[in-house]
C-alpha positions in Angstrom: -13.2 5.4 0.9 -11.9 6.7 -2.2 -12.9 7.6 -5.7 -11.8 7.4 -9.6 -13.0 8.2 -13.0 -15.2 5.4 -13.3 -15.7 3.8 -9.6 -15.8 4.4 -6.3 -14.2 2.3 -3.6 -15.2 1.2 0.3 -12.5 -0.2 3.0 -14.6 -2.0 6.0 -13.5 -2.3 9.2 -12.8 -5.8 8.6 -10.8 -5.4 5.9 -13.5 -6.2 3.0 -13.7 -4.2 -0.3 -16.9 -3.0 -2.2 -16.4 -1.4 -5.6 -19.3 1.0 -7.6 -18.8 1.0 -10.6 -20.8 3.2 -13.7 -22.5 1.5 -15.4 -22.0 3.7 -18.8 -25.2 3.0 -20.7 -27.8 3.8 -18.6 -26.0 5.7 -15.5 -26.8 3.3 -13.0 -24.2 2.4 -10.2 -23.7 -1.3 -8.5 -21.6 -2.3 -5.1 -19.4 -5.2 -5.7 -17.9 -7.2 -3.2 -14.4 -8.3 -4.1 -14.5 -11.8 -2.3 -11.1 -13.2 -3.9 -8.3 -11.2 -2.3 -7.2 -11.2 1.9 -8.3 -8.9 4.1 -6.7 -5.0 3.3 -5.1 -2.5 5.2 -4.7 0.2 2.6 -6.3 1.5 -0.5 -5.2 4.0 -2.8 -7.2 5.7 -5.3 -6.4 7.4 -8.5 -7.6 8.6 -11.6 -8.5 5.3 -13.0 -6.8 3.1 -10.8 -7.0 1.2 -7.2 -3.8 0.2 -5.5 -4.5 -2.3 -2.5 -2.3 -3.4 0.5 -3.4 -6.5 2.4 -2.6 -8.1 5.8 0.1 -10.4 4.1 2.2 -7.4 3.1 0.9 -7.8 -0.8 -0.1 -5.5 -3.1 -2.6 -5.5 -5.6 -3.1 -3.3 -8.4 -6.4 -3.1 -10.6 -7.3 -4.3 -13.7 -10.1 -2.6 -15.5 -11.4 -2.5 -18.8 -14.9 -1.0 -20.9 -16.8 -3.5 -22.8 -18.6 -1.8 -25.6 -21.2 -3.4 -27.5 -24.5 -2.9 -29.7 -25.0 0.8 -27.6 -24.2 -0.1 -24.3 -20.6 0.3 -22.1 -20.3 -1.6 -18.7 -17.1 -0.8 -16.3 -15.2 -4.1 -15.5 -12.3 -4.1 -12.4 -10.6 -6.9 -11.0 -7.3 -6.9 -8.8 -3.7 -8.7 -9.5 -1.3 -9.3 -7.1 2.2 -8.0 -7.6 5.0 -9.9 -6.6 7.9 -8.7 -4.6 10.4 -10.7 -2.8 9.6 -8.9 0.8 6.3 -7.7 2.6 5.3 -4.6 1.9 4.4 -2.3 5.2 3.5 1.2 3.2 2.4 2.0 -0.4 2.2 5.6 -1.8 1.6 7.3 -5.3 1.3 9.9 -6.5 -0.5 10.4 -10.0 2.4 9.0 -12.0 4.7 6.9 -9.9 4.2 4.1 -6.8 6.8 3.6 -4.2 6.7 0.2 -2.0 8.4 0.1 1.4 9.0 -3.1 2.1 9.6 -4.6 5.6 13.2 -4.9 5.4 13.7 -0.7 4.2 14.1 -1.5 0.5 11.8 1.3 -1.4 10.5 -0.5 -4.9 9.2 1.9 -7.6 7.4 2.0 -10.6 5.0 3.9 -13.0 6.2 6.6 -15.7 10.1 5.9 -16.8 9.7 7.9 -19.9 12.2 10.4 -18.5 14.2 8.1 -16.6 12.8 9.2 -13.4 12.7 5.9 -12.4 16.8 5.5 -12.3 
């Protein structure tokens, strides 16, 4: 389980996610089964985003947006997959950077390069 800004986030035993979201008109929270992603292994939390590791070795990172209309504000998150060229076997961030060990020992990494901390 883990928890951001704006959501919350359950790992089952079999692998399935369910995402509460606010709901930022009226305070009310809904569970959301994400049905169109493999089963996961990992989840990382952060502020405002949800880093995922599935069975297959990919990753998926969130998507999320606020829709604001005529008084009302609703939550929206959906998950992309990211594409690296070997299966990932860890994942770990920290609030401004992600590192991905992949199955072969190459270490990816990205998030904030506006130092060149990223090489």
């Amino acid at each position: 389980m883990g928890k951001g800004e704006y959501f919350s986030i359950i790992l089952t035993k079999y692998g399935e996610i369910y995402v509460k979201y606010l709901d930022l008109s009226i305070g009310s929270e809904t569970y959301t089964k994400i049905d169109n992603i493999p089963p996961i292994t990992k989840v990382i939390t952060l502020s405002t985003n949800i880093i995922l590791l599935d069975i297959n070795g990919k990753v998926h990172l969130t998507h999320h947006y606020i829709v604001q209309q005529q008084g009302w504000k609703r939550f929206y998150i959906s998950f992309l997959p990211i594409e690296l060229p070997y299966k990932v076997i860890d994942v770990v961030s920290s609030s401004h950077h992600t590192l991905f060990l992949c199955e072969n020992g190459t270490v990816y990494g990205c998030g904030d390069n506006s130092e060149g901390q990223l090489g």
